[in-house]
PyMOL commands that place a pseudoatom at each C-alpha (Angstrom):
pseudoatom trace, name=CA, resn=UNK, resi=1, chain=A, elem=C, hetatm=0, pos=[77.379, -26.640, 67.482]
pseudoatom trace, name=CA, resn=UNK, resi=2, chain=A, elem=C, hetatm=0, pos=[76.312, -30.041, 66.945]
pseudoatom trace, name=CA, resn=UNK, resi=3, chain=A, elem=C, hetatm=0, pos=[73.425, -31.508, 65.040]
pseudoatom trace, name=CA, resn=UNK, resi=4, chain=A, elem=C, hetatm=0, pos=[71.962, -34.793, 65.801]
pseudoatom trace, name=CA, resn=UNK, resi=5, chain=A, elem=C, hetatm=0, pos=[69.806, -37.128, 63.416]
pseudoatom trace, name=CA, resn=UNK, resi=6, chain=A, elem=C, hetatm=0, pos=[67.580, -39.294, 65.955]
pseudoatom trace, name=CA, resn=UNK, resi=7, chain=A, elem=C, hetatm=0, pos=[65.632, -40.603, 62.677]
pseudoatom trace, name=CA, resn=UNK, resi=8, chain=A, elem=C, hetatm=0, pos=[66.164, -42.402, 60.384]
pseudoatom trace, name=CA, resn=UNK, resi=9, chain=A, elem=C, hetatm=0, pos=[69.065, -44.868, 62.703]
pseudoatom trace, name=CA, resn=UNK, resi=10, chain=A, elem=C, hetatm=0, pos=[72.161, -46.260, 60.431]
pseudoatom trace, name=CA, resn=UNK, resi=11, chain=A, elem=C, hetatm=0, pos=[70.522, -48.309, 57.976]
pseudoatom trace, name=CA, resn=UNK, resi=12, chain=A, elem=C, hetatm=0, pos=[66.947, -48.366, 58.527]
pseudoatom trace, name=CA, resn=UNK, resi=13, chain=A, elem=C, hetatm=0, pos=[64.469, -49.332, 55.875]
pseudoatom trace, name=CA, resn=UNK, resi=14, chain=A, elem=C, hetatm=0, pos=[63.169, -45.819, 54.808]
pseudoatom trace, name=CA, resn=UNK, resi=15, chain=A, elem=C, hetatm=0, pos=[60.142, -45.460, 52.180]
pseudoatom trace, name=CA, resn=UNK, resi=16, chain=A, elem=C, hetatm=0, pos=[58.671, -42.358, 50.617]
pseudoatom trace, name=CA, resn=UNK, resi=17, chain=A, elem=C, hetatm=0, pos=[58.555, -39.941, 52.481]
pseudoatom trace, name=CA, resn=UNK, resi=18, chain=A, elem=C, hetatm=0, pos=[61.874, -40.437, 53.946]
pseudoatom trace, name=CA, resn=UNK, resi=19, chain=A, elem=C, hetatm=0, pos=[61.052, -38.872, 57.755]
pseudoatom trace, name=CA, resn=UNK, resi=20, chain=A, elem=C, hetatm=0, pos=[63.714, -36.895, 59.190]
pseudoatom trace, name=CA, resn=UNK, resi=21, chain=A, elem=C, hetatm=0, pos=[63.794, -36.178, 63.064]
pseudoatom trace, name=CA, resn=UNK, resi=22, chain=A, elem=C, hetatm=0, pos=[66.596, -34.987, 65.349]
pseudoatom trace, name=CA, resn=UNK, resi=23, chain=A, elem=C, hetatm=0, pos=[68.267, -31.746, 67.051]
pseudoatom trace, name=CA, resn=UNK, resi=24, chain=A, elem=C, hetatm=0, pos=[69.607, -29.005, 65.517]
pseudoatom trace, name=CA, resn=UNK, resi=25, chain=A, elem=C, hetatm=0, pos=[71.284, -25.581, 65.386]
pseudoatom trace, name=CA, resn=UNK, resi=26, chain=A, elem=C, hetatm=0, pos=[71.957, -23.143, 62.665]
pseudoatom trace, name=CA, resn=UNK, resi=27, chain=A, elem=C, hetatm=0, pos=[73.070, -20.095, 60.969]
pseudoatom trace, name=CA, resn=UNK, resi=28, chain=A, elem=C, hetatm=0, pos=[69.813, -18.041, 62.275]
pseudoatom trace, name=CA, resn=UNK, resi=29, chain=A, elem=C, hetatm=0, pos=[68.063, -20.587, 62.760]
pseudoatom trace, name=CA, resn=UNK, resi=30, chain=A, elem=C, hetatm=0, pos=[68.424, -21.826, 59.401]
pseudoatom trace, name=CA, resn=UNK, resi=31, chain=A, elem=C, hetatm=0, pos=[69.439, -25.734, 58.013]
pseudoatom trace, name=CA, resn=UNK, resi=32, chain=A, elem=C, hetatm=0, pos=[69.953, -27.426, 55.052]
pseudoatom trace, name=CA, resn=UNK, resi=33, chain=A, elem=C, hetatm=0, pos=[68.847, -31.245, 54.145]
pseudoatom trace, name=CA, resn=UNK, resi=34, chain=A, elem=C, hetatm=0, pos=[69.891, -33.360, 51.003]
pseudoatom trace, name=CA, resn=UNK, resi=35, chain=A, elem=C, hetatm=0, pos=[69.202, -37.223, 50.226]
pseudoatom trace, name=CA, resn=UNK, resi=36, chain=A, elem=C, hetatm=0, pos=[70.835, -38.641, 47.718]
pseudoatom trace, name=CA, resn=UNK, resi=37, chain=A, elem=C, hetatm=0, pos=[72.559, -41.498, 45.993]
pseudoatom trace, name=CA, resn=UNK, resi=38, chain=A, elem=C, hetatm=0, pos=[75.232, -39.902, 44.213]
pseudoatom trace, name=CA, resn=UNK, resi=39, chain=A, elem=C, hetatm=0, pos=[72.622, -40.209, 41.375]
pseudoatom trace, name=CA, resn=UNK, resi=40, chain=A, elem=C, hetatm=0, pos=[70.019, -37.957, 41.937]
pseudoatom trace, name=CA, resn=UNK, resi=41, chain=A, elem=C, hetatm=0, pos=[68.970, -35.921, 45.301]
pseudoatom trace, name=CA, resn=UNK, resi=42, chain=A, elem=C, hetatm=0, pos=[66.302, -34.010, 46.647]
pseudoatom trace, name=CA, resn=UNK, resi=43, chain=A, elem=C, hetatm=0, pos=[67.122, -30.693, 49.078]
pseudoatom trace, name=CA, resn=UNK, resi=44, chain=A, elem=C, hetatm=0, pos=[65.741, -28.214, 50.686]
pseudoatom trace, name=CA, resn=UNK, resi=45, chain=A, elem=C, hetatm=0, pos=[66.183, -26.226, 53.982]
pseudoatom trace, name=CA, resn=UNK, resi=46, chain=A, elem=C, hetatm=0, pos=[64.073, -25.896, 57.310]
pseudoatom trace, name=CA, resn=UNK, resi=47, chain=A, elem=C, hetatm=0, pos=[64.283, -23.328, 60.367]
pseudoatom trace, name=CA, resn=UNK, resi=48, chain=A, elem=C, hetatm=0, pos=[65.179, -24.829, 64.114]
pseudoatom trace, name=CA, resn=UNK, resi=49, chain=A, elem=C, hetatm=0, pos=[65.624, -23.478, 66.991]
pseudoatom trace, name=CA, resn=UNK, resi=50, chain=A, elem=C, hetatm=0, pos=[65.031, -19.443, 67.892]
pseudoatom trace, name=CA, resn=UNK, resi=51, chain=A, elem=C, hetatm=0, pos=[67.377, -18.262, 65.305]
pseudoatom trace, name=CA, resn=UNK, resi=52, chain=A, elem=C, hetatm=0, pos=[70.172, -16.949, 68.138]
pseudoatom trace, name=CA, resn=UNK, resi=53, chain=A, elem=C, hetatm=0, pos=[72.077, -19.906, 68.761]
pseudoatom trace, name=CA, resn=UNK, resi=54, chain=A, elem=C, hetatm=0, pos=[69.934, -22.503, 70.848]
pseudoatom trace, name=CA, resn=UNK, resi=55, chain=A, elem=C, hetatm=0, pos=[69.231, -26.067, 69.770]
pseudoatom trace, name=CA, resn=UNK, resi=56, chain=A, elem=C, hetatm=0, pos=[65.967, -26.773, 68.602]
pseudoatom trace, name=CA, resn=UNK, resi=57, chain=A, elem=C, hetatm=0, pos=[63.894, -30.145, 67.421]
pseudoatom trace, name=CA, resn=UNK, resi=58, chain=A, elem=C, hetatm=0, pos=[63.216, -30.854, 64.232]
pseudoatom trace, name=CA, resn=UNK, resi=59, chain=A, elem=C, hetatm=0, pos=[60.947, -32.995, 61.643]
pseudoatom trace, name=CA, resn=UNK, resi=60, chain=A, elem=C, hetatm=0, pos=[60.516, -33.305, 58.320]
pseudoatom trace, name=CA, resn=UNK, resi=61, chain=A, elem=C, hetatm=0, pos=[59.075, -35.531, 55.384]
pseudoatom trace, name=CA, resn=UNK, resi=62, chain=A, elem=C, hetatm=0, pos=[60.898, -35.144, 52.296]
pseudoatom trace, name=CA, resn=UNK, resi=63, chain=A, elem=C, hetatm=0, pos=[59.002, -35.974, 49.552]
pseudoatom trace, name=CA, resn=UNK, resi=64, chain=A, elem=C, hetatm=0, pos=[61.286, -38.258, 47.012]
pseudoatom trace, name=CA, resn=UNK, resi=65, chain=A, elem=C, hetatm=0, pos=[58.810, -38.780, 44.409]
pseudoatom trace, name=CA, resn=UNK, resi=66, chain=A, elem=C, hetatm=0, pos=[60.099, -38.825, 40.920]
pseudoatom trace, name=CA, resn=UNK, resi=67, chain=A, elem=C, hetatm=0, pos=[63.644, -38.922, 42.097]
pseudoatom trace, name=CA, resn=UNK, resi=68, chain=A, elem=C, hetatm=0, pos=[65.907, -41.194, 39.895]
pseudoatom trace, name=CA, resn=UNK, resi=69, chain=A, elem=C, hetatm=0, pos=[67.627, -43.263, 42.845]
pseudoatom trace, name=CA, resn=UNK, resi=70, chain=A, elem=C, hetatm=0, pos=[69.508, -45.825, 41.099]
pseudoatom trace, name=CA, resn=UNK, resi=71, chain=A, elem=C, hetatm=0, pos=[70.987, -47.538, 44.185]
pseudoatom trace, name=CA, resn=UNK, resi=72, chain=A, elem=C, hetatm=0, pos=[69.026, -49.379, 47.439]
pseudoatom trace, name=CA, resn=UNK, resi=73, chain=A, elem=C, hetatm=0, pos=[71.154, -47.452, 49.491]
pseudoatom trace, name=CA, resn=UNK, resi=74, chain=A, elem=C, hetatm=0, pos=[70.501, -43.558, 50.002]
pseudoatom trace, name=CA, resn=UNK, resi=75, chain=A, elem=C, hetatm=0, pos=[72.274, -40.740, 52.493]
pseudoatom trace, name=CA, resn=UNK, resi=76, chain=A, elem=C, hetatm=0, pos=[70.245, -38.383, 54.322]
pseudoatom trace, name=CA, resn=UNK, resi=77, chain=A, elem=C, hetatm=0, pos=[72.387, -35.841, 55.392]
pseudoatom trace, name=CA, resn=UNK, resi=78, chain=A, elem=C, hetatm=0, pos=[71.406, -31.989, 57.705]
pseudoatom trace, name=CA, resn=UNK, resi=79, chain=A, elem=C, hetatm=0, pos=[74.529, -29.442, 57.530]
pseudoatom trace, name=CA, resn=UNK, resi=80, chain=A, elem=C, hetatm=0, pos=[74.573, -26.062, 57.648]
pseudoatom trace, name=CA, resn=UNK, resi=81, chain=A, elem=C, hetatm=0, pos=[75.860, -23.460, 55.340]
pseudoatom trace, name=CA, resn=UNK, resi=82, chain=A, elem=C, hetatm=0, pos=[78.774, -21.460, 56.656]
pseudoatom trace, name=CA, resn=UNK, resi=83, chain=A, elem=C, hetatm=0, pos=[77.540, -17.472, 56.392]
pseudoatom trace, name=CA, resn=UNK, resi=84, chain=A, elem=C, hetatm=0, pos=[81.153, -17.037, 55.568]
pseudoatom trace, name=CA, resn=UNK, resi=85, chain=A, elem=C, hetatm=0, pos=[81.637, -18.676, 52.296]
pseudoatom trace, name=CA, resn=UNK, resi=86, chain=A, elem=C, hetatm=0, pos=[78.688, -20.917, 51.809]
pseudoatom trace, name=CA, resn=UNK, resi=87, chain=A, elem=C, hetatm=0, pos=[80.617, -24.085, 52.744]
pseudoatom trace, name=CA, resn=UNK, resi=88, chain=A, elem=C, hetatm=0, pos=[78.689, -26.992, 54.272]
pseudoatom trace, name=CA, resn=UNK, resi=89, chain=A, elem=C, hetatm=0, pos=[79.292, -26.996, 58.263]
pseudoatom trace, name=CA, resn=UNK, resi=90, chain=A, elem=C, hetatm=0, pos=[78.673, -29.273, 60.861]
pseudoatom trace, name=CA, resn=UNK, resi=91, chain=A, elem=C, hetatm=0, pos=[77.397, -31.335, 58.444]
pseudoatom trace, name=CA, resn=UNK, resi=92, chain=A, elem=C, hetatm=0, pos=[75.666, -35.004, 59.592]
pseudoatom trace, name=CA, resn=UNK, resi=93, chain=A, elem=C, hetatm=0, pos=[75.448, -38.190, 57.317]
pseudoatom trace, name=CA, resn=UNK, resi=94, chain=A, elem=C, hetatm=0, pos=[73.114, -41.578, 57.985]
pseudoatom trace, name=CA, resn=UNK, resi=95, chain=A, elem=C, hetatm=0, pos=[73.097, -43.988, 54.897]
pseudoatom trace, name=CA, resn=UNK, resi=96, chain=A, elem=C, hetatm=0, pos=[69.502, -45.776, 54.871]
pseudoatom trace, name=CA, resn=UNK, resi=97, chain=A, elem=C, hetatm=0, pos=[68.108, -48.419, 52.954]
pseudoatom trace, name=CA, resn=UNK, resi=98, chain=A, elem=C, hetatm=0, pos=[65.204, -46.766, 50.149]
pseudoatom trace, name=CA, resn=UNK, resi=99, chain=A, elem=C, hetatm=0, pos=[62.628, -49.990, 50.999]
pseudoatom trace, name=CA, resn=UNK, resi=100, chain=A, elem=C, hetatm=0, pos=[60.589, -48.478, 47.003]
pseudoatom trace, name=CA, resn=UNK, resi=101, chain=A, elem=C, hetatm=0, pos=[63.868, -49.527, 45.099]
pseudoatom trace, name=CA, resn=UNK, resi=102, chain=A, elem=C, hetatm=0, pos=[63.401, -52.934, 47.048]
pseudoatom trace, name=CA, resn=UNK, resi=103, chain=A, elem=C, hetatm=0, pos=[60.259, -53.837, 46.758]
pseudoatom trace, name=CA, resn=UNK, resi=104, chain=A, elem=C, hetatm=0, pos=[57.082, -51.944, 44.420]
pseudoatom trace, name=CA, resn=UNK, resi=105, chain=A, elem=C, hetatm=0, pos=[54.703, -49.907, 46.396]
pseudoatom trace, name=CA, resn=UNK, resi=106, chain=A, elem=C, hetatm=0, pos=[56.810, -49.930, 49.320]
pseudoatom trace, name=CA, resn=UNK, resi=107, chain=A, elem=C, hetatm=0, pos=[54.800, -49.806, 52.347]
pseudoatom trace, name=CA, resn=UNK, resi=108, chain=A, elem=C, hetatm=0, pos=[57.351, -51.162, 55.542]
pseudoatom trace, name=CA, resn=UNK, resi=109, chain=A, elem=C, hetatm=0, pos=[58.567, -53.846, 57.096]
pseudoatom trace, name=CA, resn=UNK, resi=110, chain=A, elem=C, hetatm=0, pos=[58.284, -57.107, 59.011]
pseudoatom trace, name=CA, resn=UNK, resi=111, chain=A, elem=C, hetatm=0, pos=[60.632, -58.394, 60.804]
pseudoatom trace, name=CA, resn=UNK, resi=112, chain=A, elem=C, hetatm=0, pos=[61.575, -62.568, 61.083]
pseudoatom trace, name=CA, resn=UNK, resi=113, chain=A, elem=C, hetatm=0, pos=[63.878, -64.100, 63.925]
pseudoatom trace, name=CA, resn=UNK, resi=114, chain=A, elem=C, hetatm=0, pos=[65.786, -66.861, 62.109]
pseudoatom trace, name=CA, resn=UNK, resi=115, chain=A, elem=C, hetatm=0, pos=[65.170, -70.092, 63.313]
pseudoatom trace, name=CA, resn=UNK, resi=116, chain=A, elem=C, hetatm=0, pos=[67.224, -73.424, 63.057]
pseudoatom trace, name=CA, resn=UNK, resi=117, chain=A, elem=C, hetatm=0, pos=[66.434, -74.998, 59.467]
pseudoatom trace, name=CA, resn=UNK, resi=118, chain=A, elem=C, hetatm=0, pos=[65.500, -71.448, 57.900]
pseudoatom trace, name=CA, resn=UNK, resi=119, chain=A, elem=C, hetatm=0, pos=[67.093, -70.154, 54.798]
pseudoatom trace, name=CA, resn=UNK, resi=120, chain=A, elem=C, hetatm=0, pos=[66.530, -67.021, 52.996]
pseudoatom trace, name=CA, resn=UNK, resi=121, chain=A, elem=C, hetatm=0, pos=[64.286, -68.733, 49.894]
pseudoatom trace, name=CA, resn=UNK, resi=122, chain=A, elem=C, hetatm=0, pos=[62.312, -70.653, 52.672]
pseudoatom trace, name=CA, resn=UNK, resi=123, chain=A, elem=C, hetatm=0, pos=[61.716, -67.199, 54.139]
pseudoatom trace, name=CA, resn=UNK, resi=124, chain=A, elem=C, hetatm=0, pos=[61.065, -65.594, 50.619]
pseudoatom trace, name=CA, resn=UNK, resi=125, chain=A, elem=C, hetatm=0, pos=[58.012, -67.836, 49.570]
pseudoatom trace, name=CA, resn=UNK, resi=126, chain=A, elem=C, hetatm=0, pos=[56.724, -67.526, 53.182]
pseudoatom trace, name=CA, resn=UNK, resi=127, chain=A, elem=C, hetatm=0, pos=[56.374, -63.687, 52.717]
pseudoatom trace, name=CA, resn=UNK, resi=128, chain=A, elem=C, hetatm=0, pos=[56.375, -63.385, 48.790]
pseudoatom trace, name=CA, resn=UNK, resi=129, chain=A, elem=C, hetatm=0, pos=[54.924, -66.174, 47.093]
pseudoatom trace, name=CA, resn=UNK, resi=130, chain=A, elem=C, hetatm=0, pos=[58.176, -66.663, 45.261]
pseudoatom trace, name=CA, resn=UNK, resi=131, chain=A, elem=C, hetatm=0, pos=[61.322, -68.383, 46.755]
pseudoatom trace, name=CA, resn=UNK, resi=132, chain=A, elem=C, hetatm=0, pos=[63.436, -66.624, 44.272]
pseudoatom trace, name=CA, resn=UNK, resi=133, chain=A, elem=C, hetatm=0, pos=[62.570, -62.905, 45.969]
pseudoatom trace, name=CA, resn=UNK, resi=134, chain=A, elem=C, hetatm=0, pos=[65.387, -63.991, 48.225]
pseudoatom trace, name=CA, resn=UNK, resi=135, chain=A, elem=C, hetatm=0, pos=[67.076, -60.780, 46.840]
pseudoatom trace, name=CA, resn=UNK, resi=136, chain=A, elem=C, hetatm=0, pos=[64.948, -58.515, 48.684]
pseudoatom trace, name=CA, resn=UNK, resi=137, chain=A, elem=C, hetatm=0, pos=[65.626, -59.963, 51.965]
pseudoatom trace, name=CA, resn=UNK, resi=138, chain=A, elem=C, hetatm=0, pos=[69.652, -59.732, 51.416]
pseudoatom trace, name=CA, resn=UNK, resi=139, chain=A, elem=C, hetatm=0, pos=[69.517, -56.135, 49.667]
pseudoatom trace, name=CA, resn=UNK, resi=140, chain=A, elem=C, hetatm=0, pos=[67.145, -54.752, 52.694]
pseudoatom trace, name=CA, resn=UNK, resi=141, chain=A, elem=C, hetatm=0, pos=[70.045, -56.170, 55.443]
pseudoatom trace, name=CA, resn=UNK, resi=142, chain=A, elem=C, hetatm=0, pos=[73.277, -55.628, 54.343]
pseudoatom trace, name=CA, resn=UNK, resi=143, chain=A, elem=C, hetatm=0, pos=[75.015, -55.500, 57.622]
pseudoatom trace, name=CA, resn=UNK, resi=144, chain=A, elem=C, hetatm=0, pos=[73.312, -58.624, 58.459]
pseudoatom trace, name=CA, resn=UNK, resi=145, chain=A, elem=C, hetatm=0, pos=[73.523, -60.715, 55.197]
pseudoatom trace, name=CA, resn=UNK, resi=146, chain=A, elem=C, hetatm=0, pos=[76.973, -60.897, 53.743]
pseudoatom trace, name=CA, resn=UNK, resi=147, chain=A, elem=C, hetatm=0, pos=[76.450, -63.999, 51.952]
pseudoatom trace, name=CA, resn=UNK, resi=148, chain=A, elem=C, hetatm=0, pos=[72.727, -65.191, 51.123]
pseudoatom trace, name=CA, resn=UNK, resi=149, chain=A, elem=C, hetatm=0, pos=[73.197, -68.584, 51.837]
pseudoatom trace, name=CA, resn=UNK, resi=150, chain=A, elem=C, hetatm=0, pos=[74.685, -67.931, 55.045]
pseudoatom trace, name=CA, resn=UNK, resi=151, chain=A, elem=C, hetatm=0, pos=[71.918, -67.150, 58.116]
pseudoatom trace, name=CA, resn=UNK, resi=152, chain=A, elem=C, hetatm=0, pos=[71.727, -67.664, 61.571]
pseudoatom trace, name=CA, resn=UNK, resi=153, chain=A, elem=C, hetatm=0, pos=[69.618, -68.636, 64.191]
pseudoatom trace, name=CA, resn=UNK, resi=154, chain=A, elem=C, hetatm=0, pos=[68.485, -65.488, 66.005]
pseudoatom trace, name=CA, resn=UNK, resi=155, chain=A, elem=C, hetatm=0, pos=[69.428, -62.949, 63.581]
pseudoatom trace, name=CA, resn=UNK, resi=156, chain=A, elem=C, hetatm=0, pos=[66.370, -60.717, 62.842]
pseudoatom trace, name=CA, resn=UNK, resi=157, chain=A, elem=C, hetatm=0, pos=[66.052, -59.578, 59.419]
pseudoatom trace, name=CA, resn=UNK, resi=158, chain=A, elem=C, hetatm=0, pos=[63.602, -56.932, 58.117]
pseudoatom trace, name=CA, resn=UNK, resi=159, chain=A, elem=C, hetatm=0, pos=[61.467, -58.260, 55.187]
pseudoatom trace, name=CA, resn=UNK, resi=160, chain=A, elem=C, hetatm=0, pos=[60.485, -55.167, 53.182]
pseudoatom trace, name=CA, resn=UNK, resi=161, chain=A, elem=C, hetatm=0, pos=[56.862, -55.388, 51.849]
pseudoatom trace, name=CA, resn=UNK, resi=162, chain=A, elem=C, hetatm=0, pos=[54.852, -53.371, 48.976]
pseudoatom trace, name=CA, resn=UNK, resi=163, chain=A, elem=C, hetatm=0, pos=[50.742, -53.496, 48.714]
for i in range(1, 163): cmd.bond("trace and resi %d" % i, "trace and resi %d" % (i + 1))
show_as sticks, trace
zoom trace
């Protein structure tokens, strides 16, 4: 009994609502979703499948407004509860990046293919006015940026951007 998140990937730059997409089986039909921090979370649960054991597609927008995320980093995670003592079962975890902690009024992304000579202010005040914004670029790629003043040629970071 597997369930599979197709959306979000690993550490994609999610806004609000944070879309959910994959393939799933439950407890008649029946599963669970949570995103979270470790701070705050929003849950709820959501039917799949025929309710006698087959795998079923799923979708969902959870709404996150109000929630008190106090990290860039969130978890969306679809388990199932175990009819036998309420446990969470076949449970499936993809940390994303929350793109509204980021930047305000979060609307996506664009993405920029370092080029020979670029650095991360440069890049900045070409998208933000402000060469000092450099912050958002690093916190929006974390496996990409380890240090801020170190970037490569043909690395493709994701510049989050708010109206």
């Amino acid at each position: 009994m597997t369930n599979i998140i197709q959306q979000p990937a690993p550490y994609d730059l999610v806004g609000n609502p944070v879309l959910i997409g994959g393939i799933g089986q439950g407890f008649e039909a029946t599963l669970q979703y949570r995103v979270h921090d470790g701070h705050d979370e929003r849950t709820g649960f959501f039917n799949v499948g025929g309710g006698t054991g087959e795998h079923g597609q799923f979708q969902l927008a959870v709404d996150v407004t109000g929630a008190a995320f106090q990290l860039d980093r969130l978890f969306v995670e679809v388990y199932e509860e175990s009819a036998k003592d309420g446990s969470e079962i076949n449970k499936v975890t993809v940390p994303v990046i929350f793109g509204p902690r980021i930047v305000p009024d979060y609307i996506g992304y664009r993405e920029h293919v370092v080029q020979p000579g670029d650095t991360l202010s440069a890049i900045a005040a070409a998208n933000y006015g402000d060469s000092s914004a450099f912050t958002n670029i690093s916190r929006a790629n974390p496996l990409i940026i380890s240090d801020p003043n170190l970037i490569f040629p043909g690395q493709v970071l994701k510049i989050p951007i708010g109206v």
